[in-house]
C-alpha positions as CSV (number, residue, x, y, z in Angstrom):
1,X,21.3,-20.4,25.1
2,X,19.5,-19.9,21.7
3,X,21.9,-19.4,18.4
4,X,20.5,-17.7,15.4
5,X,20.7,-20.2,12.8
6,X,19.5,-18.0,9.8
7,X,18.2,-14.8,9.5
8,X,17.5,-11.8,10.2
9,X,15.9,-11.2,7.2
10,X,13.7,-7.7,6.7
11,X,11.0,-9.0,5.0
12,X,7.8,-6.7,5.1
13,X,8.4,-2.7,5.3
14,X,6.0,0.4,5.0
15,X,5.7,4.0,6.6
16,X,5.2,2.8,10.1
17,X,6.4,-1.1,10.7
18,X,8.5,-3.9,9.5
19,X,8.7,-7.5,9.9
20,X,11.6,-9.5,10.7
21,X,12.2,-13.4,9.9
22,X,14.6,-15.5,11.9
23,X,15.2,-19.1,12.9
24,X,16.6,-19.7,16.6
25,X,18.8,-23.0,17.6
26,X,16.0,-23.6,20.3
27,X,12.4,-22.4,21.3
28,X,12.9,-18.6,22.6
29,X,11.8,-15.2,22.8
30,X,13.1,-13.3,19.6
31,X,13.4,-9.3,20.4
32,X,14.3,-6.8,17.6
33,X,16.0,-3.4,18.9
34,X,16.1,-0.6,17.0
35,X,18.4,2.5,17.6
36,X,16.0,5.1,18.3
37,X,13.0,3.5,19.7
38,X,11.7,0.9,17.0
39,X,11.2,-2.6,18.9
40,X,9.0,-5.6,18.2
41,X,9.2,-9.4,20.2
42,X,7.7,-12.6,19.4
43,X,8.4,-16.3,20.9
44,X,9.2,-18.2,18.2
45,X,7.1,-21.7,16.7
46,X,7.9,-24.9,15.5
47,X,8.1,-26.9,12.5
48,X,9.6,-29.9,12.1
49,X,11.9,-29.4,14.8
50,X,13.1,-26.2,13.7
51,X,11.9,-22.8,15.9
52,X,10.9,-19.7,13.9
53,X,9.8,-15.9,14.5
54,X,8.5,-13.4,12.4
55,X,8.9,-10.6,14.3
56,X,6.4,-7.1,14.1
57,X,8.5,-4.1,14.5
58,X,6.7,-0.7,15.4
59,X,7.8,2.5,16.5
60,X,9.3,3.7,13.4
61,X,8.4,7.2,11.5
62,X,8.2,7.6,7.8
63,X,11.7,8.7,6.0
64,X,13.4,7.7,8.8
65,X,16.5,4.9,9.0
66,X,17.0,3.2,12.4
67,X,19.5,0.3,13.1
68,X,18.8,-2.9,14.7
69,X,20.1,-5.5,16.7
70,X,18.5,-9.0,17.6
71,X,17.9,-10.6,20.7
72,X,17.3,-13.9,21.2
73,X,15.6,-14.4,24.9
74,X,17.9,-11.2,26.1
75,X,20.7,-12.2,24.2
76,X,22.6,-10.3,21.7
77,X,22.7,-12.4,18.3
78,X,22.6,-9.9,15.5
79,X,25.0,-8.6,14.1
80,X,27.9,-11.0,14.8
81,X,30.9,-9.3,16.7
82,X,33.4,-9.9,13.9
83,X,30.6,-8.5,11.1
84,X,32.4,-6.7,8.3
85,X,29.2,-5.2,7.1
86,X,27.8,-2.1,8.7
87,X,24.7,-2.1,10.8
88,X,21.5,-3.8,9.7
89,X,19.0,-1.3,9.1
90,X,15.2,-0.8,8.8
91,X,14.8,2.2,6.5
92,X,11.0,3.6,5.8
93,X,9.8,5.1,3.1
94,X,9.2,8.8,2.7
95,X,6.3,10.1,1.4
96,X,6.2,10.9,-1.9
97,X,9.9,9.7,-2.5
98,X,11.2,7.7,-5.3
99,X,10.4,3.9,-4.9
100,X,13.6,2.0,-6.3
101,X,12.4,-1.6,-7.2
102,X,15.7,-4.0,-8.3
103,X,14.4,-7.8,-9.1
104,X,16.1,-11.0,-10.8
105,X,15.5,-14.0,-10.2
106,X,17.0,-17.8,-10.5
107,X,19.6,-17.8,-7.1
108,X,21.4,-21.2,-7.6
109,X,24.0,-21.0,-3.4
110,X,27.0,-19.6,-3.9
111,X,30.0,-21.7,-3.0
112,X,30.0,-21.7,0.5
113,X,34.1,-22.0,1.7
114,X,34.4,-18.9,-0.3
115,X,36.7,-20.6,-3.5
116,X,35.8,-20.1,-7.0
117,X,32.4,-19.9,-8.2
118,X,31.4,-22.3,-10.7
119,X,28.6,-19.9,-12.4
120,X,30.3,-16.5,-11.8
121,X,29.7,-13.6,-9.3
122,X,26.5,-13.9,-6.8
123,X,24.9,-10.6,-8.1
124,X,23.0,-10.8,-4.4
125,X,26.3,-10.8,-2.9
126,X,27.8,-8.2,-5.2
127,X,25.0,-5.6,-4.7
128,X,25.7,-6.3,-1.1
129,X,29.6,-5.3,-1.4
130,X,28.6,-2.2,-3.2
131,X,26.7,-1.1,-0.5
132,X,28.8,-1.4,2.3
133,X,31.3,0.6,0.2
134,X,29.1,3.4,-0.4
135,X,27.0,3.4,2.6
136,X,25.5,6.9,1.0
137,X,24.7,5.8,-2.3
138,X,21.5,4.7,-3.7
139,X,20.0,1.5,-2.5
140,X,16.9,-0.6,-3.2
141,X,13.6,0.2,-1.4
142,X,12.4,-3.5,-2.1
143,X,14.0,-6.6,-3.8
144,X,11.7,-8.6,-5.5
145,X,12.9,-12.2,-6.0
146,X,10.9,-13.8,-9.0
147,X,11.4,-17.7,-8.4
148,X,14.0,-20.3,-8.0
149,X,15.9,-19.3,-4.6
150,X,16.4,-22.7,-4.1
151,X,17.2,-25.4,-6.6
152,X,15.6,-28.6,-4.7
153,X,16.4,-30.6,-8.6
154,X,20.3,-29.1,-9.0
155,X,21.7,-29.3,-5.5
156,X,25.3,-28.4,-5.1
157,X,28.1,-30.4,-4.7
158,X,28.3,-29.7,-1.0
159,X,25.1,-30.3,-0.2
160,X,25.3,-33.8,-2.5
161,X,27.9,-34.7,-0.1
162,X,25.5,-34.0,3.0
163,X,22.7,-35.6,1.6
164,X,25.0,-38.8,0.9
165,X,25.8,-38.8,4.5
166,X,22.4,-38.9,5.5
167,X,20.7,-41.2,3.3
168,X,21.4,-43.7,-0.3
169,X,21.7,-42.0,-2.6
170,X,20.8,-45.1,-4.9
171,X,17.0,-44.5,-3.8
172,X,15.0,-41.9,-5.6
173,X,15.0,-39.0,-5.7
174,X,18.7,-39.7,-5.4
175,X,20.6,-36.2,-5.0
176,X,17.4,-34.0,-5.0
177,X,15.9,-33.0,-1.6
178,X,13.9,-35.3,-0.9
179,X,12.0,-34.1,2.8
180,X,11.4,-31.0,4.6
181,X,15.2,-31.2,6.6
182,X,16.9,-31.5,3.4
183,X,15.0,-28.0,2.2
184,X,16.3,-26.4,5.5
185,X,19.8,-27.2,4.0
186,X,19.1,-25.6,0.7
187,X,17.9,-21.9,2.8
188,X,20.8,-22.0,4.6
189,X,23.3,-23.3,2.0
190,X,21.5,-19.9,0.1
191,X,21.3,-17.5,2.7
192,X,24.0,-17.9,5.0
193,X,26.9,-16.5,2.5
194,X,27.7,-13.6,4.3
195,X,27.0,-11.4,1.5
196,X,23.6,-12.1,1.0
197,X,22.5,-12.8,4.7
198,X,23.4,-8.9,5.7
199,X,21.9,-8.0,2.5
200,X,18.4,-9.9,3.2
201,X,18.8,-8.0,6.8
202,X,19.0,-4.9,5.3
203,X,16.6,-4.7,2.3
204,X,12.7,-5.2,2.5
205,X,11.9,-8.7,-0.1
206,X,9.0,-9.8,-1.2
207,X,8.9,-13.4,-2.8
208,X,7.3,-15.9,-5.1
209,X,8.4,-19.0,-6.2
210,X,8.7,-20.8,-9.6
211,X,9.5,-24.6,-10.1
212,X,12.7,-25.5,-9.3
213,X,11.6,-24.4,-5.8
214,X,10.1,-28.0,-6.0
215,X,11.2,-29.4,-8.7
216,X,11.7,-28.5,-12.6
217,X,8.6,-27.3,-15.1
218,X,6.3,-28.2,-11.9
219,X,3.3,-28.5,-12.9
220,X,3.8,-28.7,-17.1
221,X,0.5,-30.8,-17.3
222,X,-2.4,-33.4,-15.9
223,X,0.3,-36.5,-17.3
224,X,3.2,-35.1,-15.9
225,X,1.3,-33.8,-12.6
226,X,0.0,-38.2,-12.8
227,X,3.5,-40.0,-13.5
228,X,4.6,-37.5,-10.7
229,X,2.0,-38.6,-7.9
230,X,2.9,-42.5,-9.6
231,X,6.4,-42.0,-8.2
232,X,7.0,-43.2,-4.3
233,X,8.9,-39.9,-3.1
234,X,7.0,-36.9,-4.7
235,X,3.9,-36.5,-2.4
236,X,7.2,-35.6,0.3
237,X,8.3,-34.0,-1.6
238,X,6.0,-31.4,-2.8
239,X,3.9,-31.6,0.7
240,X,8.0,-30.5,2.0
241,X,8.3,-27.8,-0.6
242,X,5.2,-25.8,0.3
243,X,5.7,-26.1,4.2
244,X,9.6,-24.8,3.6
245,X,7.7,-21.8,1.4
246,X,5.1,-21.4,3.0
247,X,7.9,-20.5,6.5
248,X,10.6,-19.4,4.7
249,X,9.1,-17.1,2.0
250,X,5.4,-16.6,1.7
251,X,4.9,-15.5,5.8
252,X,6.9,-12.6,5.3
253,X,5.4,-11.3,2.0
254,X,2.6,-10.3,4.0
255,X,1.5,-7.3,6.0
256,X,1.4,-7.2,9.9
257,X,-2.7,-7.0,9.3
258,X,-2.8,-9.7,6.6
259,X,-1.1,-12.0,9.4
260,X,-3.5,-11.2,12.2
261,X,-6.1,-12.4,9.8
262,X,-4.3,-15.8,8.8
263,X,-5.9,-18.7,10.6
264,X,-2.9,-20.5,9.8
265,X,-0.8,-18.6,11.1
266,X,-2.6,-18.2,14.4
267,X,-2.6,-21.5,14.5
268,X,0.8,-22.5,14.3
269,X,2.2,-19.9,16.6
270,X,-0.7,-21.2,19.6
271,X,0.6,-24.9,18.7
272,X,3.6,-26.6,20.7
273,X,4.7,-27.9,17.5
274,X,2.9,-26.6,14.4
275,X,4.1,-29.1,12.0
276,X,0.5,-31.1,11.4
277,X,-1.6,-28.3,11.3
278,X,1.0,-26.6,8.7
279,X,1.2,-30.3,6.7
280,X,-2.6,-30.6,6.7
281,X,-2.3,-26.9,5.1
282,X,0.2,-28.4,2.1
283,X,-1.9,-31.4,1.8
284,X,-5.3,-29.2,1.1
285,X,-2.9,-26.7,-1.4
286,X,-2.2,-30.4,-2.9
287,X,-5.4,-31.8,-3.2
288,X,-7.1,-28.2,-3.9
289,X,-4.6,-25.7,-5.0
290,X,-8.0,-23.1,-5.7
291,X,-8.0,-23.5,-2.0
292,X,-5.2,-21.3,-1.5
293,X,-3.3,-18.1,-3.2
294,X,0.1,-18.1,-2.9
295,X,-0.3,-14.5,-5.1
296,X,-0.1,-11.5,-3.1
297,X,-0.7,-7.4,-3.3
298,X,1.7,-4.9,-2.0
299,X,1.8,-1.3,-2.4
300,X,4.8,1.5,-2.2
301,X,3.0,4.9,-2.4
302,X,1.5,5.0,-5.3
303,X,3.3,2.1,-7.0
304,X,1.3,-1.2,-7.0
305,X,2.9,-4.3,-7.2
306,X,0.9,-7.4,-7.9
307,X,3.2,-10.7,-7.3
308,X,1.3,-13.9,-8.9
309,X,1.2,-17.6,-8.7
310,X,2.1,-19.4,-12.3
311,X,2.8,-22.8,-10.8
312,X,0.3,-23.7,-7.8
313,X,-2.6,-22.3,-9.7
314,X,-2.5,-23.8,-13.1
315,X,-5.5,-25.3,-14.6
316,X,-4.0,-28.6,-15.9
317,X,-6.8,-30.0,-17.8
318,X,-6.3,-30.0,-21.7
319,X,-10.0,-28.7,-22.1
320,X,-9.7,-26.0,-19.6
321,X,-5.8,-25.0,-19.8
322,X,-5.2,-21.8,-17.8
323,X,-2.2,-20.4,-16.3
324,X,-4.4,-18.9,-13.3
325,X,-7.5,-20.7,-12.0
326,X,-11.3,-19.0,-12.3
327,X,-10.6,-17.8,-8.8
328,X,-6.8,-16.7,-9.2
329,X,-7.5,-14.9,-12.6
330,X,-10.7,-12.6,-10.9
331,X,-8.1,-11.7,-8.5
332,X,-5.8,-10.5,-10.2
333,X,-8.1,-9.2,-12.6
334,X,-9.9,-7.4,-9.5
335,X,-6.6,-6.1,-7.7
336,X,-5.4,-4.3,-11.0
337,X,-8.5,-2.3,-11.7
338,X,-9.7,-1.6,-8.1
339,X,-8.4,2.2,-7.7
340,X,-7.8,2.6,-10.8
341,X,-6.6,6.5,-10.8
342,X,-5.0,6.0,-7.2
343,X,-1.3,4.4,-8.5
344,X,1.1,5.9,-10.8
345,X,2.7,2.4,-11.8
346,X,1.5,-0.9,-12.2
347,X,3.8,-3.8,-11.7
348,X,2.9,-7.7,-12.4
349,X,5.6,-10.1,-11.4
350,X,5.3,-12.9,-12.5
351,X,8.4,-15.6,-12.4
352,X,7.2,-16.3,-16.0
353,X,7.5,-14.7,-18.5
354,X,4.6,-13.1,-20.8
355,X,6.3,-11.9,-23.8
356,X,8.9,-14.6,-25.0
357,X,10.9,-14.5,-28.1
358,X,8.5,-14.9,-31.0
359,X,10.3,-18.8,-32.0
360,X,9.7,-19.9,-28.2
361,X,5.9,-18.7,-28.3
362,X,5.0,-20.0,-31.4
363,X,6.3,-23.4,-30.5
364,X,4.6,-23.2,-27.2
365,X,1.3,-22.6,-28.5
366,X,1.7,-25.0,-31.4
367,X,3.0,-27.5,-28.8
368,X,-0.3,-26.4,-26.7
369,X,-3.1,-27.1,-29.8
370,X,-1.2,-30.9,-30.4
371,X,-1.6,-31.6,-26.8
372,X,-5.2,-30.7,-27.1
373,X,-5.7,-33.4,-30.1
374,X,-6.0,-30.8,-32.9
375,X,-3.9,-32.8,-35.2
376,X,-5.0,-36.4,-33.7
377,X,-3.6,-38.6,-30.7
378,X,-0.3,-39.3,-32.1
379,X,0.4,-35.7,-32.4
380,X,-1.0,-35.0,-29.0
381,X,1.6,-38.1,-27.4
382,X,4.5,-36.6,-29.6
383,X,3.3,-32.9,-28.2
384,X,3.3,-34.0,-24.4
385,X,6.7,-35.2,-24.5
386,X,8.2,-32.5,-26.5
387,X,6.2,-30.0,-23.7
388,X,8.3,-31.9,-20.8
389,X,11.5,-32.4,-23.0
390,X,11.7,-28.8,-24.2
391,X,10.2,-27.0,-21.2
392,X,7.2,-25.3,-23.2
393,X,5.5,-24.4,-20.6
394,X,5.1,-20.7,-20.0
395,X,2.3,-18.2,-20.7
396,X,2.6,-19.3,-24.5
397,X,1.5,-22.7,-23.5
398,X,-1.7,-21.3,-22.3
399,X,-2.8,-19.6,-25.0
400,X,-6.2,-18.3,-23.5
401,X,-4.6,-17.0,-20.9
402,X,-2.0,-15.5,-22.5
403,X,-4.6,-13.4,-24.2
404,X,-6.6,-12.7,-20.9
405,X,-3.5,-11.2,-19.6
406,X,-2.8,-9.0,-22.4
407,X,-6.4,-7.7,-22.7
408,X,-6.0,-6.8,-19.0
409,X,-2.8,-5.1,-19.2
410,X,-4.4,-3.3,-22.0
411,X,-7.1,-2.4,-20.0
412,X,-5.4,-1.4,-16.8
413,X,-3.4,1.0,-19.0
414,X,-6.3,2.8,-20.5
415,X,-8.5,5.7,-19.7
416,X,-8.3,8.9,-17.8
417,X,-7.0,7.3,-14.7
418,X,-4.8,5.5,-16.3
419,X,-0.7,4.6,-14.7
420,X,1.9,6.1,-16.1
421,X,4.0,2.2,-16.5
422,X,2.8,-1.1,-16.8
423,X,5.7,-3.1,-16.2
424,X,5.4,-7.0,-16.2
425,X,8.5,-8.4,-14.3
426,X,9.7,-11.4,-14.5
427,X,12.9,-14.0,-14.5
428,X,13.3,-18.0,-15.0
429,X,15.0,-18.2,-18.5
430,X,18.3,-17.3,-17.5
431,X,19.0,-13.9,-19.9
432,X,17.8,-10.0,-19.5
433,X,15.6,-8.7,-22.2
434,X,13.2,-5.7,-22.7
435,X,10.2,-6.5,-24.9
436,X,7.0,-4.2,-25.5
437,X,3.3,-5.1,-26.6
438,X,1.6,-3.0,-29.9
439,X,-2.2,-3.3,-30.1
440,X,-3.8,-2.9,-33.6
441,X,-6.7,-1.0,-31.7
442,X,-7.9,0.0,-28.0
443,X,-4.3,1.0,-27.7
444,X,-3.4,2.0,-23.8
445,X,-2.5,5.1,-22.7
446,X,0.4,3.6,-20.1
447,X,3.9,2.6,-21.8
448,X,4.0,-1.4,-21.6
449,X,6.8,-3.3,-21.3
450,X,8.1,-6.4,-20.3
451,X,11.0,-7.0,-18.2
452,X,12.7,-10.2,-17.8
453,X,15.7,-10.5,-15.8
454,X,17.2,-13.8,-14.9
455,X,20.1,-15.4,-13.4
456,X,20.6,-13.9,-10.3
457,X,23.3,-16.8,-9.7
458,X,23.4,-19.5,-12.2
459,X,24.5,-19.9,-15.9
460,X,23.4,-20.7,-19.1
461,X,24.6,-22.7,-22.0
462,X,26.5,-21.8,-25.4
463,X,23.8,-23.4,-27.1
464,X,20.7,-21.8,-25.2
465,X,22.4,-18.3,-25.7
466,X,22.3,-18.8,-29.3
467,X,19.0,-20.5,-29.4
468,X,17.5,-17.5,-27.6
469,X,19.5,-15.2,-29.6
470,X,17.8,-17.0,-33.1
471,X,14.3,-16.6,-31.5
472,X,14.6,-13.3,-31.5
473,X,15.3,-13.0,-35.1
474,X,13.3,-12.5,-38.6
475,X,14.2,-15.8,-40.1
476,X,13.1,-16.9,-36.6
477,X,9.8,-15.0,-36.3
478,X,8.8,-16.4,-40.0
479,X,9.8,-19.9,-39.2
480,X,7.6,-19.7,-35.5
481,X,4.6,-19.0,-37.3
482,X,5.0,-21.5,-40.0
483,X,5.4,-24.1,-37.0
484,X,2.3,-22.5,-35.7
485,X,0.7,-22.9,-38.6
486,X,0.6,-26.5,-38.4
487,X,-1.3,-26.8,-35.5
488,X,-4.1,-24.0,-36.7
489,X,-3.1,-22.0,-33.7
490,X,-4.3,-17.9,-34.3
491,X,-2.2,-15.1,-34.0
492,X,-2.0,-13.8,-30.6
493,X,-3.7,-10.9,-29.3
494,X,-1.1,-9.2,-29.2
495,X,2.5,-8.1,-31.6
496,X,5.4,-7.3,-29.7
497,X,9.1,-6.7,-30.8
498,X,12.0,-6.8,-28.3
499,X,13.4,-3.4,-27.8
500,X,16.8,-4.6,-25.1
501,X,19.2,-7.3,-24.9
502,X,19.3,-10.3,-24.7
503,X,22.0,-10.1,-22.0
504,X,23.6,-12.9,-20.3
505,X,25.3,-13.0,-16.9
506,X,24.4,-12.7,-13.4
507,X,22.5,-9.1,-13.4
508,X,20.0,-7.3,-11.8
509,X,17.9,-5.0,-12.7
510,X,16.6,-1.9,-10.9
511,X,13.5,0.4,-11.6
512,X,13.5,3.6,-10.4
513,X,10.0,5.3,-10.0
514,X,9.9,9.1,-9.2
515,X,5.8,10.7,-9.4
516,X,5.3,9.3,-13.1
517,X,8.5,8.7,-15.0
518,X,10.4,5.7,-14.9
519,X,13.8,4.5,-15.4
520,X,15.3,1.4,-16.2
521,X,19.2,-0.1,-15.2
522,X,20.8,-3.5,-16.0
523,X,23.9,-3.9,-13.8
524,X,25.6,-7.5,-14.2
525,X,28.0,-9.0,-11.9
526,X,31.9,-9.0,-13.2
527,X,34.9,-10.4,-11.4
528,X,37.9,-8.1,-11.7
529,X,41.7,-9.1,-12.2
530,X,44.2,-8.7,-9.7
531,X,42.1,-10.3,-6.6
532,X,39.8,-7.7,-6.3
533,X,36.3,-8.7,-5.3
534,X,33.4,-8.3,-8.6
535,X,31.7,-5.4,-8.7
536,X,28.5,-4.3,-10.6
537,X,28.6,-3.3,-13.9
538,X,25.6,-1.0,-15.7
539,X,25.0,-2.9,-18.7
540,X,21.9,-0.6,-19.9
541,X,20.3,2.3,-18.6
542,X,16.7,3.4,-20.2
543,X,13.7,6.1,-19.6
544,X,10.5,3.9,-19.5
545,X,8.2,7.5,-19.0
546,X,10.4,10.7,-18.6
C-alpha cells in the first residue's frame, strides 16, 4: 500500500482549478476529493527512485471553499486520523475580492522532535497556529516564498547526523548535501513539521529560489562560477539542486495550461523513470541557463505578480554583467507592459533585493567597477575576493541592471493606464525594511516601494544588525559614496530613502489589495511565557494607496 511521504501541498489556485503536489512511498494513483464535487487524479512519476503527482483539480466555482481529502490508489492518506488541524481546504477566489498576498523568505527547518528552536519561532508554523484558532479570520490568498526554503550549505544538526550515517564526512562537500537523495532530506526535514505541512495544504504558494537553495552567493561571478566547476562534487551538486527544484517547487508554480505545454513535463510523466530525461534538462540549464526560465507570471484579478530569476540567469562576464540575460530581461520587460491598463497592482518578486541600504550599494557597485579593472588588476583581484568574502552580489553589483530595472519600474508606473502600486518584493538579507524610489524627472504616477522581508526562520547576527542599521544612516550614506567615488562609479538612476524598519525577527509580511488601495502588515513571530505556543505579533501596519 502507498504512504504519503510529503505533501499535500496546494500549490497553483485560480477561479476554477487548483493543483496539488504530493510524493507517494511507491508508484500509484494519487486522487484528490473535494467535499462538494471538486476531484482531480494523476498516477504519479519517478525520479530518482522517488514517485510524484501533481494533481489537476476541477470542479470548483469562484468564491467558493471546498475541503479535500487525498487518496492514494483508493486509499485515504490525507488528512492523518490523529490531525489536530482542521480540514485542508481549496478556497477560490471571488471576483473582484480583495487579494491578500503575505511573502518572506529565508526558511532554515524547524527542529524537528519539537524541543527548543535554535533561531526562534517558525513564522510558517506560527501563521499556521493562528489559523486553526480562528478558522474565520483573515487568511492569505497566496504565500509567496522568495528564496532559500532549503539551506543545502547550513544543514541542521539532525540532518548532519544522517548524512554522517550515510557517507564520510571527511570528503567534500563534507556536511552540505551533496546528491539529489540528500535534497529529498532537506524538503522533508522543511516541510514535514506539522505546522507547516497543513499550512502548505491549505494555502496556494508560488516559489522561486535564491542561492542557498544550491549553495551560498551562487553564481557571484565567472571565477567563482570556474573554481566551482574545478571542485570534484559541484556538477552533483548543482545538476541535484535544479532537478529537486525543478519537482519540488518550480512544477507547481505553473498553471494547469502552462503544464500541458511543457515538453518536459510530458515527458517525465510518459517515462518509467524520468530521472535522465529530467538530468539531461539540469545539464542544458547548466551548460545554457538562456535555455531555460525559471521566472514565471501569475495573475490574481487584476493584481499581476511577476516572480524572477536573479541566480540561474545572471550574465557572469565582467564586460557584459547583468542580473537577467538579453532573453530574461525582454521578458520581464515584455510581461510588465503587456496590458498595461488591465492590472491595478504590479508586483516583482524578486529574492533580491533592489533597493539596499545606501552603504551596502555603494560598496556593491564600487566593488563591481574594481572587478571590471577600472582601477588596474590588483584592484580587480582585491575586488573579486571582497565580492565572495562580503557577499556583494545583489542588484547593486550589476549596476546596468540595476538601472534597467528602475527605468522599467518607472515606466510601468506611468501614464493613463497606469497601476495603482508597484511593489518590488523581496527577502534574503535576513531584516524587514520599507524603502521608496524618487526620480528627479519622468516621475510615475503609481506609488513605488520596496519591500524586503526576510527570515522566515533563521537568525541574524549582533554585528549584521548593527551593520545594516549604520547603512541606513547619514554618516553612512556620505561615507558609501566616498567609497564609490574611488572606483568612478556614477550615481544611480535612481534616490531612495528608507521609509520602515529595519526589523529583525522571524516575520512575515502581508499585502492586502482591495480595487486600488493597498495596505501593508509586519507580523513577527514571538514565543510567549508560561508554555504557551508563539503567536504573531503586528509589528507595522501602513496604507501603500488608500
Amino acid at each position: 500500500m502507498a504512504d504519503l511521504r510529503l505533501g499535500p501541498l496546494l500549490r497553483y489556485a485560480d477561479h476554477s482549478s487548483a493543483t496539488v503536489w504530493v510524493e507517494a512511498s511507491r508508484p500509484c494513483t494519487a486522487e484528490v476529493r473535494g467535499a462538494h464535487g471538486a476531484h482531480g487524479t494523476s498516477r504519479t512519476f519517478q525520479i530518482a527512485g522517488h514517485h510524484y503527482a501533481l494533481i489537476e483539480v476541477t470542479g470548483l466555482a469562484p468564491g467558493t471553499s471546498q475541503a479535500y481529502e487525498v487518496f492514494l490508489d483508493g486509499t485515504r492518506a490525507w488528512p492523518p486520523p490523529d490531525s489536530r488541524f482542521p480540514p485542508s481546504e481549496i478556497r477560490t477566489p471571488a471576483v473582484d475580492a480583495p487579494v491578500r498576498v503575505t511573502f518572506g523568505s529565508c526558511h532554515w527547518a524547524a527542529s524537528p522532535d519539537g524541543g527548543e528552536d535554535p533561531v526562534g519561532p517558525d513564522a510558517l508554523a506560527t501563521l499556521a497556529a493562528r489559523m486553526t484558532a480562528d478558522p474565520d479570520a483573515p487568511r492569505p490568498d497566496v504565500l509567496l516564498l522568495l528564496g532559500d526554503q532549503v539551506y543545502a550549505d547550513e544543514v541542521s544538526e539532525a540532518t548532519r547526523r544522517w548524512l554522517a550515517a550515510r557517507r564520510d564526512l571527511r570528503d567534500p562537500p563534507g556536511d552540505e548535501v551533496a546528491d539529489y537523495e540528500e535534497y529529498t532530506r532537506l524538503y522533508y526535514e522543511s516541510w514535514l513539521a506539522p505546522g507547516v505541512r497543513w499550512l502548505l495544504s491549505t494555502v496556494p504558494s508560488c516559489m522561486i529560489f535564491d542561492d542557498h537553495d544550491v549553495i551560498d552567493d551562487w553564481n557571484t561571478s565567472a571565477a567563482w562560477l570556474a573554481d566551482m566547476r574545478a571542485t570534484p562534487w559541484w556538477r552533483e551538486r548543482l545538476l541535484s539542486g535544479l532537478m529537486s527544484y525543478w519537482v519540488h517547487q518550480h512544477l507547481g508554480n505553473l498553471s494547469p495550461a502552462e503544464l500541458a505545454a511543457d515538453p518536459l513535463y510530458a515527458a517525465v510523466r510518459r517515462s518509467p523513470d524520468g530521472t535522465d530525461a529530467l538530468r539531461a534538462f539540469a545539464c542544458r540549464a547548466d551548460a545554457d541557463p538562456a535555455s531555460v526560465r525559471w521566472s514565471y507570471r501569475r495573475d490574481f484579478g487584476r493584481v499581476r505578480l511577476l516572480m524572477v530569476d536573479t541566480r540561474a540567469a545572471r550574465v557572469l562576464d565582467e564586460e557584459r554583467r547583468a542580473m537577467l540575460d538579453p532573453a530574461e530581461a525582454a521578458w520581464l520587460r515584455t510581461q510588465t507592459l503587456t496590458g498595461a491598463g488591465s492590472y491595478d497592482h504590479l508586483l516583482v518578486g524578486t529574492s533580491l533585493p533592489w533597493l539596499l541600504p545606501h552603504l551596502v550599494h555603494d560598496a556593491e557597485a564600487w566593488d563591481a567597477a574594481l572587478c571590471r579593472g577600472e582601477r588596474g588588476a590588483r584592484w580587480a583581484r582585491f575586488g573579486e575576493d571582497l565580492r565572495r568574502r562580503a557577499d556583494l552580489e545583489h542588484w547593486a553589483a550589476f549596476p546596468a541592471s540595476f538601472d534597467a530595472l528602475a527605468e522599467l519600474v518607472r515606466e510601468a508606473g506611468s501614464g493613463p493606464g497606469a497601476p495603482a502600486t508597484v511593489c518590488v518584493l523581496s527577502g534574503d538579507v535576513h531584516h524587514a525594511y520599507v524603502a521608496e524610489p524618487t526620480w528627479s524627472e519622468g516621475v510615475p504616477d503609481a506609488r513605488v516601494v520596496q519591500l524586503t522581508c526576510s527570515p522566515v526562520h533563521n537568525s541574524v547576527p549582533l554585528w549584521i544588525r548593527l551593520g545594516f542599521r549604520f547603512g541606513w544612516s547619514a554618516p553612512a550614506r556620505a561615507l558609501g559614496r566616498w567609497i564609490a567615488g574611488h572606483g568612478g562609479v556614477q550615481r544611480p538612476a535612481v534616490e531612495w530613502r528608507r521609509t520602515g524598519g529595519p526589523w529583525f525577527g522571524n516575520q512575515l509580511m502581508t499585502l492586502t489589495l482591495r480595487g486600488r488601495s493597498a495596505s501593508l502588515r509586519l507580523e513577527r513571530a514571538r514565543a510567549r511565557r508560561g508554555g504557551a505556543g508563539p503567536r504573531l505579533r503586528t509589528v507595522m501596519e501602513s496604507e501603500l494607496a488608500p
